[in-house]
N, C-alpha and C positions, 0 to 999 in steps of 0.2 A: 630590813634584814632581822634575822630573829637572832637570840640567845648570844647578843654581845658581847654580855659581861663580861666574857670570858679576858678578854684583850685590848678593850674597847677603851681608852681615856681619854679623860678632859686634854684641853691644849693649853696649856697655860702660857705657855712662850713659843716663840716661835726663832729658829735662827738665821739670820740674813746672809745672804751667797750675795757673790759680786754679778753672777751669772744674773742675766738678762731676761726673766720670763715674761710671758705673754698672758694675757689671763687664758687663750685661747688652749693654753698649755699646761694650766693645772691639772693635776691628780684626780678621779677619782679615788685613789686610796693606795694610802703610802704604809709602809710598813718600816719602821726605825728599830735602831738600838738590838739589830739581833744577829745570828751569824748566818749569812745567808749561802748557801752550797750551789754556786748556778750550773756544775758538769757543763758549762762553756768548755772551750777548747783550750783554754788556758787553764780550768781549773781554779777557777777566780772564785775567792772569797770576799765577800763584800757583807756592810754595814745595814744597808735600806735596799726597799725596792719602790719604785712608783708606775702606778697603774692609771691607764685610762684607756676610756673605748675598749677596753677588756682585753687590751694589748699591754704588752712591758711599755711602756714609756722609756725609763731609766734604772740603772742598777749603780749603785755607789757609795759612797760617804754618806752617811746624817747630814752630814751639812749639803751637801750636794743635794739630795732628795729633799731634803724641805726646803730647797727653793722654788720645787715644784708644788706647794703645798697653796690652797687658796683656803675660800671663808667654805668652802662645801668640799673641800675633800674632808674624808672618812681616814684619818690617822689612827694608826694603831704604834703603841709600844712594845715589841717583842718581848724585853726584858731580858735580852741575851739568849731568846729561845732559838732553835734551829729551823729556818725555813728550807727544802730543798724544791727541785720541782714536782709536779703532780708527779705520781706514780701512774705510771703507763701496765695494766696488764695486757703482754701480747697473749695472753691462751687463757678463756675463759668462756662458759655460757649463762650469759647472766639471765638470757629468757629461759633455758631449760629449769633454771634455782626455780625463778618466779613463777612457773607451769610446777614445779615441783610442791610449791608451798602452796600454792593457790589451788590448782587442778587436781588435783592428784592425791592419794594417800600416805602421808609423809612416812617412809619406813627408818629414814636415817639413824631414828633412836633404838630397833629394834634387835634386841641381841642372840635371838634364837628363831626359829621357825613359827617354834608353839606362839612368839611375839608378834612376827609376821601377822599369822592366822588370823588371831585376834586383834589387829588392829584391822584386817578386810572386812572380820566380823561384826565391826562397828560401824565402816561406811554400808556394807550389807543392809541393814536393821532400815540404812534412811534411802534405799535405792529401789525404783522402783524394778519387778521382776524384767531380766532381760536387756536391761539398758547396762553398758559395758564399765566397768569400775579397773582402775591403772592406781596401782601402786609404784614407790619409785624410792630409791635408796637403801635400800638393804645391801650388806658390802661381809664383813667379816663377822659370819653367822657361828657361833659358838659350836651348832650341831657340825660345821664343817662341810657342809654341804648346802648344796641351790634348793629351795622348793620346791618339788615336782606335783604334778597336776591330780595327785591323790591327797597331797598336803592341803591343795584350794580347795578341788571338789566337797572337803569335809565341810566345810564354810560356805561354800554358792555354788548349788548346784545347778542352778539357774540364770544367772549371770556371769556374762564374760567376764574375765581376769586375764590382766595381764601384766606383767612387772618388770620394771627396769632397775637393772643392778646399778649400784650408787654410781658405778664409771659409763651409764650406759654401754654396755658392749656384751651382754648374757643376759636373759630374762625366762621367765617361768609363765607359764599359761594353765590354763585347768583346759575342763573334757570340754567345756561348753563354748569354749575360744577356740578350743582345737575342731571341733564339729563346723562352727562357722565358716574358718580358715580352712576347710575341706584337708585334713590334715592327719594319717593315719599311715600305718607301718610298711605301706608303699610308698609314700613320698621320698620321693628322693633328695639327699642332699640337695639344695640350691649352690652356683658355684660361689664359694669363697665363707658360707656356711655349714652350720654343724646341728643337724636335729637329733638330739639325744634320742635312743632309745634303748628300752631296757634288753637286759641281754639276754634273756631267757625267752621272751615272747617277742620279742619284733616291734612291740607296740610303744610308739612316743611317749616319754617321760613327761613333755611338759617343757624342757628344759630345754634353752634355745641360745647358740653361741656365735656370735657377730651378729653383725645388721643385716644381712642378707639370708640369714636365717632368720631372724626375729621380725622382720617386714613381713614375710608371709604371714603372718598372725595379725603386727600393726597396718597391716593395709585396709584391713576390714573395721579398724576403730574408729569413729568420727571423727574429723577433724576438726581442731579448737577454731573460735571463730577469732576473725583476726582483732576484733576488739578486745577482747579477753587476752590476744599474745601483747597486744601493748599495754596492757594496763601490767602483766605478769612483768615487760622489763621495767616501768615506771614503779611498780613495786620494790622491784630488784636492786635499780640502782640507790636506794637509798643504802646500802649495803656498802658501795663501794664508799659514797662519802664519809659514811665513821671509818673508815681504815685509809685513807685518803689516794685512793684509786681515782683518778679526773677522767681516765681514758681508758676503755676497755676494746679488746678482738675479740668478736665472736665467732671462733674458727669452724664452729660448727652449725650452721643456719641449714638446716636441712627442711626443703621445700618452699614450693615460693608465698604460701601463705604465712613463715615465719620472716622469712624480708617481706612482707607488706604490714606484719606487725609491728615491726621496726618501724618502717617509714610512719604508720598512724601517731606513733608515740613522741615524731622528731619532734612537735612543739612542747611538750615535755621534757624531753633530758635535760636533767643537769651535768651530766657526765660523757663525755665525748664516746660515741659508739662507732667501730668500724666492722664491718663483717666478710665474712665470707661462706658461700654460696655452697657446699657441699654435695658433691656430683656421686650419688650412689646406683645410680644405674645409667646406661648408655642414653636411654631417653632424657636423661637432666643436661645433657650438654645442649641440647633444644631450648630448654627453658634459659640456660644461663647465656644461651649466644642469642637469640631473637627476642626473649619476654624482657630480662633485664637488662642492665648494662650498670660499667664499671661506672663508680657515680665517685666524685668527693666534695665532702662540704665541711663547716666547721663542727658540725654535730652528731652528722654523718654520713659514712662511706661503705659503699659495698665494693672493696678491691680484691676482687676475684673469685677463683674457687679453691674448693678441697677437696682429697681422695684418703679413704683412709685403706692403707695398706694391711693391716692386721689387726690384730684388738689390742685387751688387752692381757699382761703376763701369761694368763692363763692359754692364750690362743695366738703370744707374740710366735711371730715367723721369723725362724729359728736357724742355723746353720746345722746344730747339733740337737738334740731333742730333750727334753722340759719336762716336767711334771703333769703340764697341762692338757685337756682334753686332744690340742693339735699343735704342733711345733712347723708344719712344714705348710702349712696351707696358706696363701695370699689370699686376700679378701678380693683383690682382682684377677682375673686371668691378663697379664703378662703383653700379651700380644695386642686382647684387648685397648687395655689400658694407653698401651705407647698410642693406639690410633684416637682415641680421643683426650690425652694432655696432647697431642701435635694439634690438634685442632682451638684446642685453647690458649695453646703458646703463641700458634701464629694470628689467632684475636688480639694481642697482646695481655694477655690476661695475667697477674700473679696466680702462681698455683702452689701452694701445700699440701704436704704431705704428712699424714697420720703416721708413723711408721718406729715401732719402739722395739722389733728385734735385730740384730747385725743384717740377718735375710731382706727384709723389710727395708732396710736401712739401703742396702746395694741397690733393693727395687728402684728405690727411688730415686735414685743419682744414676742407675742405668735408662731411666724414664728419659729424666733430662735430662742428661748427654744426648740422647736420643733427637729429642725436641730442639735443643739447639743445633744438632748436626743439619736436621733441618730448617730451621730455620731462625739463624742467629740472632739472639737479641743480647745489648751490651750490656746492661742492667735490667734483667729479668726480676730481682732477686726472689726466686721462687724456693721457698720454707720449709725445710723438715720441723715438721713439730713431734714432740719428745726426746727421740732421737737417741735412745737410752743407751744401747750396749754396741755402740758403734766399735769397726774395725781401726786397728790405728792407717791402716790401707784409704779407708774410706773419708778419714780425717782430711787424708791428704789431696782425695775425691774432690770435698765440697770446697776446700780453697780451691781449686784448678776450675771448678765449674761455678763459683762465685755464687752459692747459697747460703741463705742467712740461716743460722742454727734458733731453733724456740725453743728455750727447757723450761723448766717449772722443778726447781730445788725442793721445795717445799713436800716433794714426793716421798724424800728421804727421813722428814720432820714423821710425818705419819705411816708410810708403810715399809721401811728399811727393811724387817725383817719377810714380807711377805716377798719381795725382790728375790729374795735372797734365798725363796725355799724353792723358787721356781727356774733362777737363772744359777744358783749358787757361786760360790766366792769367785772361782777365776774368770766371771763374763761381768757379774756385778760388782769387780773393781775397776770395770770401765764404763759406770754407771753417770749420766751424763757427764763427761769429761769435759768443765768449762775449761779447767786450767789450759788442757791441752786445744780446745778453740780456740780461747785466746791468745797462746803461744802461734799458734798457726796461722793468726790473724783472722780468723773467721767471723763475721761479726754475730752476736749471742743477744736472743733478745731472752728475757724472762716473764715468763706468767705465773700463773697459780692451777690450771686447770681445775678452776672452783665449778660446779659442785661436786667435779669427782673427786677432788683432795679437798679437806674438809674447812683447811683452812685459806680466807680471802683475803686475810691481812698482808701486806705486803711486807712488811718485818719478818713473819718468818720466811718468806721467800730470802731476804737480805741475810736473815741469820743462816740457813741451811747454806747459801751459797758459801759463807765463810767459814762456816764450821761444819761441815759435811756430817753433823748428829743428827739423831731421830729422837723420838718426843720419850723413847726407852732410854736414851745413854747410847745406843749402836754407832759404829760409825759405817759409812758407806761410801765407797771412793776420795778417804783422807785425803789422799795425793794431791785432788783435781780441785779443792779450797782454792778460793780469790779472794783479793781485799774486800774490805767494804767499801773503799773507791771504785773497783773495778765492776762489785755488785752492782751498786748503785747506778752507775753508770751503763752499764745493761738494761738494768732495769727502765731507766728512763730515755736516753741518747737511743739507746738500742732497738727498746722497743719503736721506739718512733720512726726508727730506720726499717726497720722491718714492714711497714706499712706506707712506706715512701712519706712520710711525715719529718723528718728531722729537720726540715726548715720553718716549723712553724710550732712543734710540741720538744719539750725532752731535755728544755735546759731554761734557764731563767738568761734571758737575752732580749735584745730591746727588739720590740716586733714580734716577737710567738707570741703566741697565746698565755694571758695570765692565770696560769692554772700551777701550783704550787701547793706545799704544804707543813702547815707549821707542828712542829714535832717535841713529844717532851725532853727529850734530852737532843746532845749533839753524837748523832749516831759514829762520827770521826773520831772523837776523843774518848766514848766510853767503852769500856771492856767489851770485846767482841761476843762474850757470853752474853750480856746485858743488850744487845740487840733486838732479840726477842721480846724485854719488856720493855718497847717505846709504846706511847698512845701519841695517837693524833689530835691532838689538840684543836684544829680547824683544817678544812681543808678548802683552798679558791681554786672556782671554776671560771673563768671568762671574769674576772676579777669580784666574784661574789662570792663572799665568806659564810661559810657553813660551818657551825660549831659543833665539834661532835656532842650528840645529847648524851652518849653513855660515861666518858669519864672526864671531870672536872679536875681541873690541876691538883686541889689540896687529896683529892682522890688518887692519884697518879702515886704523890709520896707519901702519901699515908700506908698504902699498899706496901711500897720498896720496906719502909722503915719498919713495918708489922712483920714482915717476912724475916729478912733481919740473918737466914743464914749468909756465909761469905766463907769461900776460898783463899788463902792468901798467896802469893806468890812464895813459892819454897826458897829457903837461902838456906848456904850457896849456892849460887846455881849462874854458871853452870857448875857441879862440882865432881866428883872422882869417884868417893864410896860412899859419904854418909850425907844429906841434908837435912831439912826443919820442914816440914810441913805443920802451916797452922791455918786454922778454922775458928769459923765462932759458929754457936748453935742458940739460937733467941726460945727456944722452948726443948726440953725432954725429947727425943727423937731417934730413932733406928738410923745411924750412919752408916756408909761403905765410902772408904777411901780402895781408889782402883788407880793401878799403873797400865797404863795402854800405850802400847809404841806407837813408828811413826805412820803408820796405817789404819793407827786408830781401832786396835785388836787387841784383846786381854791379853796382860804378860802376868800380875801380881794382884791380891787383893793384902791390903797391908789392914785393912781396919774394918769388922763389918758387927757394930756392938749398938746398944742403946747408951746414947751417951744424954749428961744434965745438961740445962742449960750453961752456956757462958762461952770461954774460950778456954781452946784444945791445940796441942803439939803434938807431935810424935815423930821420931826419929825415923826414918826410911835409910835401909843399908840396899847400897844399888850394887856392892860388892861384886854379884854375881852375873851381871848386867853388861852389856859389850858398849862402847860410845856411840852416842850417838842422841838424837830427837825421841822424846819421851812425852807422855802426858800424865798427869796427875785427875783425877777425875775424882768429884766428890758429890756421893747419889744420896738424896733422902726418899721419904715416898712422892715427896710434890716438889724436889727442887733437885738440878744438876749444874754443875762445872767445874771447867777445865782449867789448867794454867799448863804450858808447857815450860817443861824442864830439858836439860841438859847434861846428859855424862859425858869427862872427857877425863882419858885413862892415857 
């Protein structure tokens, strides 16, 4: 094992149990002296863990676990750190990252067109004429607008170009990808896409919206060889173990030469991979019923398929109409659709669903109502994934038809305000609705949809879910906040249910898999703003400890204690007219003190000055104020938080 230090101590003593062990029963490796969070079904907090054959062995006392202790177990001392289990993401593509960083021209940093350009203009220089160059992650472009095929042509007139917007779900082409693709201002729509073109001549922008428009173009690019898709996820997953992800979905495997670069890579992962199979045209239900088949193993699973119902905001499918290029259009025809999910239902197949407008959202609970009328199965549990501005109608839908909900919180961490320009306030304050899942009983798994949302850490997945903020201050569906038990517990229990895994991943319990993670603080006990800044300190897979190499403990607080601003909780509180708001500021700095009700919407800004370093008060008169749930909100350029307060008149 590498990079020990971190955890790793001598033994100097050992303490004796009355308990009977075997040598046959020792540890490979115990973990003491810390708070360990198993999301068992009791909720159980325990002291140690011990591991062998890459299974729990035991969870318990100190004293308990080191009676499982011999002359070759690998003890660690926690030091009172927090172990929970591995972090399970249900929604992610971790080969599309690794194709993106590897194959492709990284656009993710790029903030304008003119950036775009010149970054083709570079892979251009080393490509030889005619051999096709993919760009990938361009997202929120300053100019406000997608590159069209006048923007490439300037840059390779000669080479195909083709580009994939950071959510994959829009992309850009120049003349010489469009000549290929036989592709001019007769083509007609494909159904359940969108071929821009310009409005004056008829003739194609370039500009290409959903997958079924943008396959006309990507059919004619070569496809990656499958050595290269496995090396892209064996790249990839080292990503998950510094944020301490054990176990990823990959809900979007599109084609079968991306599951066979799965399967080249399984003697490589260290990070549990499950996928599924994504059916974008009527011929992939071929390949997923006769080429492959439902597989499960400890490293990997391919459990089922995928349909994606719309895109994304820009093109979600809509009850009422949006900003974006189409509000009313399905990525599938309807009719279609029902005859091939009934053909996968009764394979026994799980099947998800892509579907992030209310429209969208009905498609797919009328899919499967569908599917089961025909042909019942008692535990399907087949997946809305995103699942964003559902009806409270529809809420009450997927309990009756017993679907597992998949969101990705973390949506709200990075694009709150882009939701919001396209669904506005009254559809996106039912912007994934856990609370109201949970209250329904619906079971909730959580991912990150990394690489479309930028960030793969699971903490801020943990934080958005509790504090419904964005990376600006915004809030987004206040209301639909859950604890960080309930979090977490999604996260991991959840997601493992989602994937028919929850007997063997998703809690620390004797017989799963030893996959856990030991974290810098106790995410239970600290302020729920401070969620955000946990590091993963190590993360086990199958009982082998991976140190993260990026941040070492005295780094962890050296950071908190450099940073040094703090909110304090206002007293009185709850109070009537007047309370104390106090802060400290560790360096000279631009403040705003903000009051936001219980939706998490501007009501007051009480303070918005340069203030010195040290510690500051200021009187807040709520006089004019009705009773009720309040927040106190405290913005600098690089730091935010909340405390909630209370008027009571």
């Amino acid at each position: 094992m590498k990079n020990l230090s971190a955890f790793l101590i001598p033994v100097f003593f050992i303490l004796f149990s009355t308990l009977a062990i075997s040598q046959n029963d020792y540890a490979d490796l115990i973990l003491v002296n810390g708070k360990i969070i198993t999301v068992d079904g009791d909720a159980s907090i325990a002291q140690a863990v011990a591991v062998k054959d890459s299974l729990i062995l035991a969870v318990g006392t100190n004293a308990e676990i080191l009676a499982y202790q011999g002359p070759e177990t690998d003890t660690r001392n926690l030091s009172g750190r927090t172990v929970t289990p591995g972090m399970i993401d249900a929604h992610l593509h971790l080969m599309y990252y690794g194709q993106a960083e590897n194959d492709y021209v990284n656009l993710r940093h790029a903030n304008t067109i003119s950036e775009v350009v010149q970054a083709l203009a570079a892979r251009v220089a080393l490509t030889p004429e005619g051999e096709w160059i993919i760009g990938d992650g361009y997202f929120k472009l300053e100019d406000m607008r997608m590159p069209t095929k006048w923007d490439l042509d300037s840059v390779s007139p000669n080479n195909p170009i083709f580009l994939n917007s950071q959510g994959g779900h829009y992309g850009s082409a120049n003349s010489e990808a469009l000549r290929i693709a036989g592709i001019d201002a007769d083509t007609p729509d494909p159904v359940g896409g969108i071929i821009q073109k310009d409005s004056v001549t008829g003739e194609p922008a370039g500009i290409f919206w959903n997958h079924p428009a943008m396959d006309l173009v990507r059919y004619y690019i070569p496809p990656l060889d499958e050595d290269d898709l496995a090396a892209d996820v064996i790249f990839a997953q080292e990503l998950c173990l510094t944020t301490g992800i054990t176990s990823y979905q990959d809900v979007n495997t599109r084609g079968r030469k991306r599951v066979m670069g799965y399967y080249k890579a399984l003697d490589s992962l260290k990070a549990r991979a499950f996928m599924l199979y994504t059916i974008e045209k009527t011929n992939d239900i071929n390949t997923s019923l006769n080429d492959l088949f439902v597989y499960k193993g400890p490293w990997l699973s391919l459990g089922g398929d995928k349909f994606l119902l719309d895109g994304q905001p820009p093109t979600s499918y809509t009850y009422e109409p949006h900003p974006g290029p189409s509000w009313d259009l399905p990525t599938w025809d309807p009719d279609t659709l029902e005859k091939v999910v009934k053909q996968l239902h009764r394979a026994g197949h799980q099947i998800a669903f892509h579907c992030m407008g209310d429209h969208a959202i009905d498609l797919a609970l009328d899919i499967i109502e569908a599917a089961q009328a025909d042909s019942f199965r008692l535990d399907h549990r087949h997946r809305l994934e995103h699942c964003m501005i559902p009806s409270s109608d529809a809420i009450v839908r997927m309990k009756e038809l017993g679907v597992v909900v998949s969101l990705q919180p973390s949506t709200i961490y990075s694009s709150a305000l882009f939701y919001l320009g396209f669904w506005g306030q009254e559809r996106a304050s039912r912007f994934m609705p856990m609370r109201s899942l949970l209250d329904r009983g619906i079971p909730v798994a959580l991912g990150t949809d990394y690489p479309t949302i930028p960030n793969i850490a699971p903490k801020y997945t943990l934080w958005t879910a509790t504090t419904r903020m964005s990376e600006t201050g915004h809030f987004l569906g206040f209301p639909e906040r859950v604890s960080i038990q309930e979090a977490l517990y999604a996260q991991t229990m959840g997601s493992a249910y989602a994937a028919f895994e929850e007997d063997i991943k998703g809690s620390i319990e004797v017989g799963k898999y030893a996959d856990m993670v030991v974290w810098s603080d106790d995410m239970y006990s600290i302020p729920v703003n401070k969620i955000k800044d946990l590091y993963v300190i190590s993360t086990i897979v199958a009982g082998i400890v991976y140190n993260n190499p990026n941040v070492g403990i005295e780094h962890y607080y050296e950071k908190n204690e450099s940073q040094g601003f703090e909110l304090k909780q206002n007293y009185p509180n709850p109070f009537s007219e007047q309370t104390n708001i106090a802060f400290e500021v560790p360096k000279p700095s631009h403040v705003q003190i903000n009051i936001l009700n219980n939706n998490g919407q501007f009501v007051k800004r009480v303070m918005d000055k340069i203030l010195h370093q040290g510690k500051h008060k200021i009187v807040f008169d709520a006089s004019q104020l009705a009773s009720g749930i309040y927040f106190i909100q405290m913005k600098t350029e690089r730091f935010t938080e909340t405390k909630e307060m209370y008027i009571v008149k």
